[in-house]
N, C-alpha and C positions, 0 to 999 in steps of 0.2 A: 458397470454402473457408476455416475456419478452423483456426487452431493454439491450443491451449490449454497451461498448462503452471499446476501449482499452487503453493505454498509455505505457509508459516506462519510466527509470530512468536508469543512470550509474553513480555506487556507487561501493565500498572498505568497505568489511567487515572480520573479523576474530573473530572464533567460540570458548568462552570462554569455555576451561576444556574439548576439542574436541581431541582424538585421532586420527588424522590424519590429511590428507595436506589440510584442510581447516582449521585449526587451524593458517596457517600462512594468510599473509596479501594478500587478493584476489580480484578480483572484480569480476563485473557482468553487463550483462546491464538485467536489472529487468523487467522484463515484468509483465504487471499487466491490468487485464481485471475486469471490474467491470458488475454485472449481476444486475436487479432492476429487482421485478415482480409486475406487474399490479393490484392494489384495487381493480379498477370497469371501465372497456374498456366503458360504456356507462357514465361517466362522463367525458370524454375526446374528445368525438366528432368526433373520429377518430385519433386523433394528440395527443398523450399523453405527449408528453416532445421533444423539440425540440434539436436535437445530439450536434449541434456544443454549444448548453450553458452546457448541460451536459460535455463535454469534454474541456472546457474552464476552468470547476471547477476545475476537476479532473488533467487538467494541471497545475493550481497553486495549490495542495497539493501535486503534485508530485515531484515540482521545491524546496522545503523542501529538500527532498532524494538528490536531480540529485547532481554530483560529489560533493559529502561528503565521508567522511569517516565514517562511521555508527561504533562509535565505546561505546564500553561496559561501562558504565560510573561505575560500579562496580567493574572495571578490572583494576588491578594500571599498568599493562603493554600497554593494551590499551590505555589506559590515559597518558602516558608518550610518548607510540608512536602518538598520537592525537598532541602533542606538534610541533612535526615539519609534520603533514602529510600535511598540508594546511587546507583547510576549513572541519570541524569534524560534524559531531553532533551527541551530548549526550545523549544515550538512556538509560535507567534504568532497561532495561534486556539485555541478551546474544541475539546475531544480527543475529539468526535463521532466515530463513525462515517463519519458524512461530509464531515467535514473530513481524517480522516485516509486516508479513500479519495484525494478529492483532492490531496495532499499525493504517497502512494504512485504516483499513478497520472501525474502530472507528473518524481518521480525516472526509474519507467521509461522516459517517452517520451526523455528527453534521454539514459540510459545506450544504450537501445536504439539509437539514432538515430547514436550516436556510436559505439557498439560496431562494430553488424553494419551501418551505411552503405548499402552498394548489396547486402548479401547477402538482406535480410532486408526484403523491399521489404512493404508493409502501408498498406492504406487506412483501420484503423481500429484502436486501443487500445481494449480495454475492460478494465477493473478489479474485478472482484466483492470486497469485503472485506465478512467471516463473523465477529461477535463471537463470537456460537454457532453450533451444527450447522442452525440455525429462523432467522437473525436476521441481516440484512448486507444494503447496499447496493451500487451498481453506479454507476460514472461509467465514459462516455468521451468527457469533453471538451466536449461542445456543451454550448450555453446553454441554462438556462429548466428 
C-alpha cells in the first residue's frame, strides 16, 4: 500500500553553466507530491498515518522554498543577483530540478523520521517535484 499526500511552492531559479532560456531568471510554482510505502498494513489497524499531520509537515518544509529565490551559492552572478532579489536562499548546488528534488526529498526523510517515529512506519520515500504541469523528476534515495 501506498500513501500520497501533494503540496506546492513558488520560487525564482536560474540554471548555472545552462545553454538556454532557463539560464536566465525564472520561476515556477513547484509542484511536489510525496509517495511513502507501507512496512506492515497489519500494524496499523487500518489507519496508517493520518493526511492532514502528514501534510502539515510537508507544508512547513515546503514554506523554506515558497517565494525565494533558489539561488546557486556557487555562482558569483547568482550571488550578486541574490543581493537585490528579496528573500534568497542558499543552495550549494546548481537549482536543477534535480538537485532540488534531492535536497526536498532528504528534509522530508529526517522531518518525517523524527516527527511521526514509530507511527508512520514506511519502506520507501519517493519525491515527485513538477516545474510544470508535463515536466518534473522523481527521487527516492537509491543510487545510480
Amino acid at each position: 500500500m501506498r500513501i500520497s499526500i501533494k503540496g506546492h511552492f513558488d520560487a525564482a531559479h536560474m540554471l548555472s553553466g545552462y545553454d538556454g532560456a532557463c539560464a536566465n531568471l525564472h520561476g515556477h510554482r513547484w509542484n511536489v507530491k510525496v509517495v511513502l510505502n507501507q512496512i506492515d498494513p497489519a500494524l496499523t489497524n487500518g489507519i496508517w498515518v493520518d493526511f492532514k499531520d502528514l501534510k502539515r509537515e510537508l507544508d512547513q518544509i515546503l514554506k523554506v522554498y515558497d517565494h525565494k529565490f533558489l539561488c546557486n551559492s556557487n555562482d558569483p552572478v547568482q550571488v550578486e543577483i541574490s543581493k537585490n532579489a528579496g528573500a534568497s536562499l542558499m543552495l550549494d548546488v546548481n537549482t536543477s530540478a534535480e538537485n532540488i528534488v534531492k535536497l526536498i526529498w532528504d528534509d522530508i526523510r529526517i522531518e518525517f523520521n523524527q516527527v511521526f517515529k514509530d507511527k508512520c512506519l514506511y519502506t520507501q520515500l519517493a519525491v515527485y517535484l513538477y516545474e510544470t504541469p508535463d515536466n518534473g523528476v522523481a527521487y527516492d534515495g537509491s543510487q545510480g
